[in-house]
N, C-alpha and C positions, 0 to 999 in steps of 0.2 A: 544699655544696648536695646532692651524693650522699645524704649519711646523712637529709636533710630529708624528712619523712610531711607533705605540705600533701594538700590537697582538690585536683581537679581545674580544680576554679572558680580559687582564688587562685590555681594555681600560672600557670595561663593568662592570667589578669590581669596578672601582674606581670612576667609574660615579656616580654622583648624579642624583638619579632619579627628584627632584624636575626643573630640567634644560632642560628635555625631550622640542621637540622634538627637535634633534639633526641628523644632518644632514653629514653623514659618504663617504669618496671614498675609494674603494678597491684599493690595490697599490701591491697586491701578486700574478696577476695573476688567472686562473681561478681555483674554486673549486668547487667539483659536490658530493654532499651527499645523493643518493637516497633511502640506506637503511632507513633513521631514516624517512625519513616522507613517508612512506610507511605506518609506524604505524600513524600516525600522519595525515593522509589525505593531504599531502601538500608537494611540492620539490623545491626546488629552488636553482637555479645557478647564482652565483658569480664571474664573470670577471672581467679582470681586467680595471679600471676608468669607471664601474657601481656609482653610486650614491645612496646610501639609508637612507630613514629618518625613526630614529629609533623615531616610537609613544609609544612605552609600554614593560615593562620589566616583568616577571612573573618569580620567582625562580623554576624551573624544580627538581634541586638534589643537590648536595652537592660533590664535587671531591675530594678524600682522598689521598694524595701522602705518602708512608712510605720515610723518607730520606733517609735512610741507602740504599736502598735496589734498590729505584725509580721507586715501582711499584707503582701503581694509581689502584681505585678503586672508582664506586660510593654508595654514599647512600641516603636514602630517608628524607625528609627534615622533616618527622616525627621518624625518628630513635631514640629508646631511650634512646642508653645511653647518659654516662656524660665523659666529659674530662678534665683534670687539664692542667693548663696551664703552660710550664717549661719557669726556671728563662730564663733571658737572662745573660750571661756573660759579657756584655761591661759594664764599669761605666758610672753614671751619675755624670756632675763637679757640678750641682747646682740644690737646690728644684724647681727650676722655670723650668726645663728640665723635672724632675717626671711629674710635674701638665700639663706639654701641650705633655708629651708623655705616660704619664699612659693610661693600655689599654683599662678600663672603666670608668666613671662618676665618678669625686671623692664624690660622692651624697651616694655612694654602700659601707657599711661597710663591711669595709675587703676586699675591691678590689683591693687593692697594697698595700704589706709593704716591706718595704727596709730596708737596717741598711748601718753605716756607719763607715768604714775600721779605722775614725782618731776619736780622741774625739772633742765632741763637747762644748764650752762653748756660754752658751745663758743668759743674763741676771742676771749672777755670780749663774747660773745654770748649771753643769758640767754632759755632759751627757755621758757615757763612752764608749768604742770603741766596734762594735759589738753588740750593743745593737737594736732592731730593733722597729719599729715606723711601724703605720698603716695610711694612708693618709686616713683623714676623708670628709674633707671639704678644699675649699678655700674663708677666709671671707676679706672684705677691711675696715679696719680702717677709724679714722677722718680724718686724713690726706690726704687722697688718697692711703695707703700703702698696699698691697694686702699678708696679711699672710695666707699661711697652715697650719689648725689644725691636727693635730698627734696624735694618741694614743699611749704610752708606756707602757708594764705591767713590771712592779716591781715584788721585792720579795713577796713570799705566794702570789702571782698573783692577788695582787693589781697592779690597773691598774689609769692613769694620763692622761691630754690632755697638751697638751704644743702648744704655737702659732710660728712655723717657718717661717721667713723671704724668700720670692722667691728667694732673692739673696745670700743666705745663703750660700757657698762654701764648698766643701768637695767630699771624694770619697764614693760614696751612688753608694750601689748594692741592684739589687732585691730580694727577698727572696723567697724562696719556696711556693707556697700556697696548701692546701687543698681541695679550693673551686670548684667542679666541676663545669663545662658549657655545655645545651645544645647546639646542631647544632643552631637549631633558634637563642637562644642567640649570638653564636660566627658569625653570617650570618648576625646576625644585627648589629653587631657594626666593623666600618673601621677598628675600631687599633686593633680587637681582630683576625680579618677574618686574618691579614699577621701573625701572631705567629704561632710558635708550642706549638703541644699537645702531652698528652702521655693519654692513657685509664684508665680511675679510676681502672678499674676492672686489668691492669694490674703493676699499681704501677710504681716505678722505673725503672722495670726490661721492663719495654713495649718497641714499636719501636717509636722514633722521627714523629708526623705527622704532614702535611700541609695541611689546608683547603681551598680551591677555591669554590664560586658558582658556579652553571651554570644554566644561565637564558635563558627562550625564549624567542626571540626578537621579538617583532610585528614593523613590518617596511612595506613602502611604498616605491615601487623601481621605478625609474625614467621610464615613458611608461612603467610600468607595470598594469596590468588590475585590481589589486587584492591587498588585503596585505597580505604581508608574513608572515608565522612566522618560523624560525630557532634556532638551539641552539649557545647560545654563545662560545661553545667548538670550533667551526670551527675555522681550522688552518690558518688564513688569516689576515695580517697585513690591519691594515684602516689609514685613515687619518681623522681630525675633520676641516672637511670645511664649518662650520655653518654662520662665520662669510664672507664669502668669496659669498656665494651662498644664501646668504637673501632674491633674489627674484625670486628665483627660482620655477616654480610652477606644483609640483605633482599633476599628477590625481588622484582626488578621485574616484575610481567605486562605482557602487552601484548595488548592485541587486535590482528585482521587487520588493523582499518587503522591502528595504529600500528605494525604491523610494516613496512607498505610505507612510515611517513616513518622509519624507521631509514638511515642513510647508508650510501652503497651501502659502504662500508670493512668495515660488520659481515657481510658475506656470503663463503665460505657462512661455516655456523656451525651446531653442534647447538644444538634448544631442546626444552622438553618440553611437551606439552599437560597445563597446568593445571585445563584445564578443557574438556570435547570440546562438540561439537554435538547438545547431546541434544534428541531429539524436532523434528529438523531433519528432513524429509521432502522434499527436493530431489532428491537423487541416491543412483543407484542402479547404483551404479559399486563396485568391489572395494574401491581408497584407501578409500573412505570409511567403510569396517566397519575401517580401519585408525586411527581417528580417535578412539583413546580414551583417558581422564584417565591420566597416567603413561607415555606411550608418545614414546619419542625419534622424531624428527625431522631431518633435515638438510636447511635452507635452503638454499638454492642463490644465487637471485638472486629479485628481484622486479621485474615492468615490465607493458605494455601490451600484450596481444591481439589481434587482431581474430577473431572466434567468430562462425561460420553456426549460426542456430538451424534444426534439422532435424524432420521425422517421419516415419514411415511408414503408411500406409491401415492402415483397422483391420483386423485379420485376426483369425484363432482365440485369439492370446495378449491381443488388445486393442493399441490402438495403442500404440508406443514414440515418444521423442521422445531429443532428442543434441544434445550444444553440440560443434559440431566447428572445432578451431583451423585456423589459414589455413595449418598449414605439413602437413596433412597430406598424403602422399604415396600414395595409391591413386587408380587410374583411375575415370572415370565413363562412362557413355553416356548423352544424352538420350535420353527416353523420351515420347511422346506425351498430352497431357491432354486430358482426358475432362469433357467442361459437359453439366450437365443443363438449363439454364435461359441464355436471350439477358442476362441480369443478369449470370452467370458471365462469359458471353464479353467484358461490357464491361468487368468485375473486372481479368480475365486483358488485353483490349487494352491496359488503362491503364497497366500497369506492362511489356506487349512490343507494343508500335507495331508494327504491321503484319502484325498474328496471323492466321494463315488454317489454317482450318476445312472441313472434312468433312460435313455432312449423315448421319448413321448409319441414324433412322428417319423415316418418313413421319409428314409435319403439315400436318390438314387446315386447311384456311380458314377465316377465321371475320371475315367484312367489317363488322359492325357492331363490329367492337373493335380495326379493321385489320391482322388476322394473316393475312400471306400464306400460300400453299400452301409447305411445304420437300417436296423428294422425295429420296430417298434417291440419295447419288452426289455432291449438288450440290456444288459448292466454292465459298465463302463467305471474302471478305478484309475484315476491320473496316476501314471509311472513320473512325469518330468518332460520336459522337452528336448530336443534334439533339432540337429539340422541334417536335410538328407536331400538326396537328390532329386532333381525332377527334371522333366523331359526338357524344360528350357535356361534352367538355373535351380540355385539351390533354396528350399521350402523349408521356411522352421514346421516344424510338427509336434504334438501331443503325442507323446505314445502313452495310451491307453491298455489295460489289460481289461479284453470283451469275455461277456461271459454271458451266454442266454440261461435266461428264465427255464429253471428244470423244476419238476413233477418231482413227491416224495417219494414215489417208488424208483427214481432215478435218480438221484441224489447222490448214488455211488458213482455214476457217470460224467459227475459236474466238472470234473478236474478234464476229461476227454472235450467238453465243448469252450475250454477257454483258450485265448489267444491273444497277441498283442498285435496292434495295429498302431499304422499312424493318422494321425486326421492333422491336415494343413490348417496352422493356425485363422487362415482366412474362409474358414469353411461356415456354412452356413449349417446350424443343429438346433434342435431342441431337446434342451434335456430339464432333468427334476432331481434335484439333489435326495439322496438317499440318508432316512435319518433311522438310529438305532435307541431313540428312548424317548420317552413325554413325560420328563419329570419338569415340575418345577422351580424354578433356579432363581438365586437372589442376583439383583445386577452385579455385583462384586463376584459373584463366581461363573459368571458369563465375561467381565474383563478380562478378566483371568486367562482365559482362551484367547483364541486368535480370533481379530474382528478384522471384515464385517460382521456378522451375525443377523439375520432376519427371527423374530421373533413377533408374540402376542403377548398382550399382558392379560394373565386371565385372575387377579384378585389385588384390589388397589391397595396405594401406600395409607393405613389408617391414620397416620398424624399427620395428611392433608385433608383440608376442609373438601376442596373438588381435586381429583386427580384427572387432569387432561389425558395421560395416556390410555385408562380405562375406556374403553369400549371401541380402542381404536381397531381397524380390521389385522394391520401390520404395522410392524416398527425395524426399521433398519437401524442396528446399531453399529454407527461407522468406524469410529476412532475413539481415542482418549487424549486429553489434554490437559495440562496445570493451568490453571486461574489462580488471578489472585482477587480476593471477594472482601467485602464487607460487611459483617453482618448489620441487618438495619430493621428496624422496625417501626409502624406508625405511631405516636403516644396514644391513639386512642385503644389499642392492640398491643400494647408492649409484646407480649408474647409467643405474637405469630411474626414469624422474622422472614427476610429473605434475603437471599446474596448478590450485592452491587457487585459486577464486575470492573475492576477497576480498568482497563483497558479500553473500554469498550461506550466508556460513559463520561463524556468530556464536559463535567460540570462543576461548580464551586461551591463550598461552605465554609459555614464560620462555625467555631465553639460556643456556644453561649452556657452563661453562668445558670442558666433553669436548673432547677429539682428535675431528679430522674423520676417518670410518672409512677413510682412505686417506695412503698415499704422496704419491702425484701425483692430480692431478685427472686421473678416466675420463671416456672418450668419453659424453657422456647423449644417453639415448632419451627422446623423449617422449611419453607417452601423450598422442593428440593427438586421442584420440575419449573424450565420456564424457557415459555415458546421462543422463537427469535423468528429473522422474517429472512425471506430470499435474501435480502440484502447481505444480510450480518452471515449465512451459510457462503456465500461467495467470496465476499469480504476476509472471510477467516481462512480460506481457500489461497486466495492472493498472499495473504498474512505469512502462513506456512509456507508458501512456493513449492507446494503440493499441484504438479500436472500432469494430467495420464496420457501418457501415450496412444496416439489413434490404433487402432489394430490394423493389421498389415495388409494389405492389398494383394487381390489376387492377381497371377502373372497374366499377362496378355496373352490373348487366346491368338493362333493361328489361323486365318482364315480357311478352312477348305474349299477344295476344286469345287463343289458345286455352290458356294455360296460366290464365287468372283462374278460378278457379270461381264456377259458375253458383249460382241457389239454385231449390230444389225448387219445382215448381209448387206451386199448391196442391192439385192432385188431386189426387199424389201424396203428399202428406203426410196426405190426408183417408183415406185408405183402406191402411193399412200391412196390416193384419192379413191380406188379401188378396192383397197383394201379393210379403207373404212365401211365403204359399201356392203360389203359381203358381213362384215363384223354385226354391223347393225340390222340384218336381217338374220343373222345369228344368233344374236342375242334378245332378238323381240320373241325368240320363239320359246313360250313356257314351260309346258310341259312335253312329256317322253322324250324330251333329251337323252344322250344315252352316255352312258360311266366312262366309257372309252374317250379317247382323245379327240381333238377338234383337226378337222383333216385341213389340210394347209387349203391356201386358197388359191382357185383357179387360175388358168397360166392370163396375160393382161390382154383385154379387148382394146380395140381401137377403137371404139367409141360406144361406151357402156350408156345403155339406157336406163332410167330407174325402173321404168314401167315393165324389164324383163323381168323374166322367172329368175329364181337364184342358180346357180351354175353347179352343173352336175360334179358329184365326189364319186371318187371310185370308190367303188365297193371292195369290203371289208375278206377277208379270207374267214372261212369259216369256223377254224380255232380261235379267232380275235371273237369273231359275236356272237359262240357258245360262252364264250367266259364271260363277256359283257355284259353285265344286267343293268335293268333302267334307274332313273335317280328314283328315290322318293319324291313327292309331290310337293311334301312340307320343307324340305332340303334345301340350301340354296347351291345353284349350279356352279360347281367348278370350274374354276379358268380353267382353260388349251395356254399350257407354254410351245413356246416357235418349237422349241427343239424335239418335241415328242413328234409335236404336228407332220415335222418335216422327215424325222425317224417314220413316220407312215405313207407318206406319200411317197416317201423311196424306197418301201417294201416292193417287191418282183411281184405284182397281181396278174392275171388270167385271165380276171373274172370281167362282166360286161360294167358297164357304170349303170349305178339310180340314183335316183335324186334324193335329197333330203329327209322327204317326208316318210319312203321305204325306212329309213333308218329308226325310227321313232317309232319306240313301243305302248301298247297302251298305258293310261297313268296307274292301273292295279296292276300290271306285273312289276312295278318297281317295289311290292312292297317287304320287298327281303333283301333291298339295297340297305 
């Protein structure tokens, strides 16, 4: 079978899957199919004296040839109908030919009947010509003698079994059947898969067909990084060099997460990166510029994490972010947090029960939307939230128990200044979390507690070489998470390790049979900080289907009667040109303007001249321009709204009229406006 040139197609057809794996050379030159594993996730090229070991057959379809015609056609290996199988023409010279070439199990009633052209005489039992027999069985006698049992039907279709001899001679034709076959059926059996069919449904009158599988091949290609899989339809003659090539040895690859179900027996072990993580945008860590095709490896072990995901406020470089493992060794200090918003403080109560807070700046009142006065000093302990009422719907709220900043000689009194309030979760505050110690804490007894947690790290982990979180100003420690890692090291470095996350790192190696770069196993360090990038903090965001809710919105304010606008009388719209007039000799004039209001503007002339004086104002009542004083000089002059203006002009006056310029003080006595 070595020296045999078959097609791809036969040789996969005829193969016994029980003989896998089998070990294939291309001998046709190169072939390239990109269409089909487009759908299929997968491509692969075929040249010629490639090498591939075919590990696993999957049936795909079914290939339908019409004879007559030679077109082809597939179908699906669940297709329903049925196909009758047509006689063959050649004779058989002896029953022992039926039994090792009948197309199914002679176990199957009614799977082959044949008849026979001559008579037959069996045991001064004359059987006549043309009469047709069903292959039942094959039984062996005492002797050793191996006969086939037969069924006959006789007249009024009584029916006989008679026992024929293997060697039994004669011209035996096959006979027509009735019996349809599915695809499965005809797929699963060798001698039924080379026949022709004709379609139950179209009888005699149908076309001649041929069925072929076509399976996908799962194979392993020589320095290939992966296994393949292809259809057996490719047009490429093989060779079977299984026997020639016995120790021949393909790489296995393996991705990360079949490196972690490796049994823990194969650890450590050197492997090579087949294949690195390109255009992976996660981490931003040294290892990981170490992570390229061709580069050795030494596994260590593989198991389970636990990882605080970290950040720090945005500064000058942009914010940083850190997966940091639980065995790290550097001290920390709480560090106090900082809410800009009563939505913040209820964030922060929910995950640390019994948070209490600072007061920083002043917050005025605002009683139509129930926002208490805050003043600066107050100390503030979240009670929980509640929903309560407000003048237009109902307001979630903080209730707060407030309590001012008291003097030690008061201290007896502190219980008299405390009180609960509510604050509208949409209120605007600044507060400063209140903290009660500055010890130093191991990360493991800061998980322990409720996070987030804002903290500093004030003395690093000593069995890292550089600790990144040292010298940083803050660290917010967000969450906790399982990873699953592997330990890994450089051979130049056995020693100093750090942990692949498997998830997160979609790359491939191989085992190789290397010496471990050591004697004895070294003491390992683990890198047990390692940066990651915006990407990979979002990404793991998504991952978890972790979303925070926007904080709540405050209600719609009602407009007040003085903020509606009015609309123009109609005098004043009857006379603009006029109006403008006066406006603009009103406003050209600079100084000793006076505080009071802008007097409405004269009743309308029939034909204004610009070159007149500007039009006399009545004069003022003499409590209006004692309280009156001048603008400042530096000040910019206040508008005149209509409605005051006109509020003056309809004051009941006495007094005679002056002009303008009477009204205007000098520009020193405004200086206590």
């Amino acid at each position: 079978m070595g020296d045999l040139l078959q097609s791809l197609r036969d040789f996969i057809s005829s193969l016994d899957q029980q003989s896998l794996p089998r070990i294939l050379q291309i001998c046709s030159g190169v072939y390239f199919q990109g269409s089909i594993y487009e759908i299929s996730g997968s491509e692969v090229c075929l040249s010629t004296g490639d090498l591939v070991k075919v590990i696993g057959l999957e049936l795909l379809s079914v290939s339908c040839e019409e004879i007559e015609t030679g077109a082809s056609f597939e179908l699906p290996t669940g297709y329903p109908g049925h196909f009758s199988l047509v006689a063959e023409d050649l004779p058989y010279n002896t029953i022992e030919e039926i039994v090792g070439l009948c197309p199914v199990g002679v176990d199957a009633c009614g799977s082959f009947t044949f008849k026979c052209q001559n008579e037959l005489t069996i045991d001064r039992f004359t059987l006549p010509a043309g009469k047709e027999l069903t292959l039942l069985s094959v039984e062996v006698v005492r002797d050793g003698e191996r006969l086939a049992r037969c069924q006959v039907v006789g007249q009024n279709m009584a029916s006989a079994e008679m026992l024929l001899p293997l060697a039994l001679k004669g011209e035996f034709y096959e006979c027509q059947s009735d019996h349809g076959y599915s695809l499965q059926e005809i797929m699963s059996s060798s001698r039924l898969s080379c026949r022709r069919f004709r379609s139950t449904a179209e009888s005699n009158s149908g076309s001649l067909l041929m069925f072929s599988p076509v399976y996908e091949i799962s194979a392993i290609m020589h320095m290939r990084k992966n296994v393949v899989k292809f259809p057996s339809s490719l047009e490429v003659d093989v060779q079977d060099v299984t026997e020639q090539e016995q120790d021949l040895v393909f790489i296995t690859p393996f991705s990360m997460t079949e490196v972690v179900s490796q049994p823990t027996e194969s650890f450590p072990t050197m492997a090579e990166i087949l294949d690195g993580p390109q255009g992976n945008q996660f981490f931003n860590c040294s290892w990981f510029q170490e992570l390229q095709s061709g580069r050795r490896l030494v596994l260590h072990a593989y198991g389970t994490t636990t990882m605080i995901l970290a950040s720090t406020p945005k500064g000058r470089k942009g914010k940083q972010y850190f997966i940091i493992s639980e065995g790290y060794g550097g001290r920390m200090r709480r560090r106090v947090r900082e809410f800009e918003s009563v939505y913040e403080l209820y964030v922060a109560s929910s995950q640390s029960p019994g948070l209490k807070v600072s007061v920083t700046r002043h917050c005025e009142a605002v009683e139509e939307e129930g926002m208490p006065a805050l003043s600066v000093g107050e100390q503030l302990e979240v009670l929980g939230k509640a929903l309560m009422d407000g003048a237009a719907q109902k307001l979630e709220c903080l209730i707060c128990k407030r309590t001012m900043e008291v003097d030690d000689e008061d201290e007896d009194d502190e219980e008299e200044d405390s009180e609960e309030i509510c604050l509208p979760l949409f209120m605007t505050g600044y507060f400063v979390e209140k903290l009660l110690d500055n010890k130093k804490y191991k990360l493991t007894d800061l998980v322990s507690s409720s996070l987030p947690l804002d903290v500093k790290v004030v003395s690093r982990d000593k069995d890292l070489e550089k600790d990144p979180l040292m010298g940083l100003p803050a660290l917010k420690l967000e969450e906790t998470f399982t990873e699953t890692v592997v330990l890994t090291s450089l051979p130049n470095k056995p020693d100093w390790c750090f942990e692949l996350p498997v998830r997160w790192l979609q790359m491939s190696l191989c085992f190789t049979s290397e010496h471990l770069p050591w004697s004895e196993s070294p003491e390992r360090h683990v890198e047990t900080v390692t940066e990651v990038t915006e990407k990979f903090y979002y990404e793991y965001h998504k991952l978890v289907g972790k979303i925070e809710e926007p904080p709540p919105r405050p209600p719609k304010r009602k407009p007040s009667s003085s903020e509606v606008p009015k609309k123009s009388s109609k005098s004043e719209s009857k006379s603009p040109n006029l109006r403008s007039v006066v406006t603009k000799q009103l406003d050209n004039l600079s100084l000793g303007q006076t505080k009071g209001k802008r007097a409405p503007a004269p009743p309308l002339l029939d034909t204004p001249e610009s070159n007149q004086p500007p039009p006399l104002l009545p004069r003022k009542s003499s409590s209006i321009a004692e309280d009156v004083s001048a603008h400042n000089t530096y000040v910019k002059t206040p508008t005149v709204t209509r409605k005051s203006a006109k509020r003056l002009s309809d004051s009941d006056s006495e007094h005679d009229y002056e002009s303008i310029e009477e009204t205007i003080k000098k520009p020193h006595e405004s200086f206590f406006y």
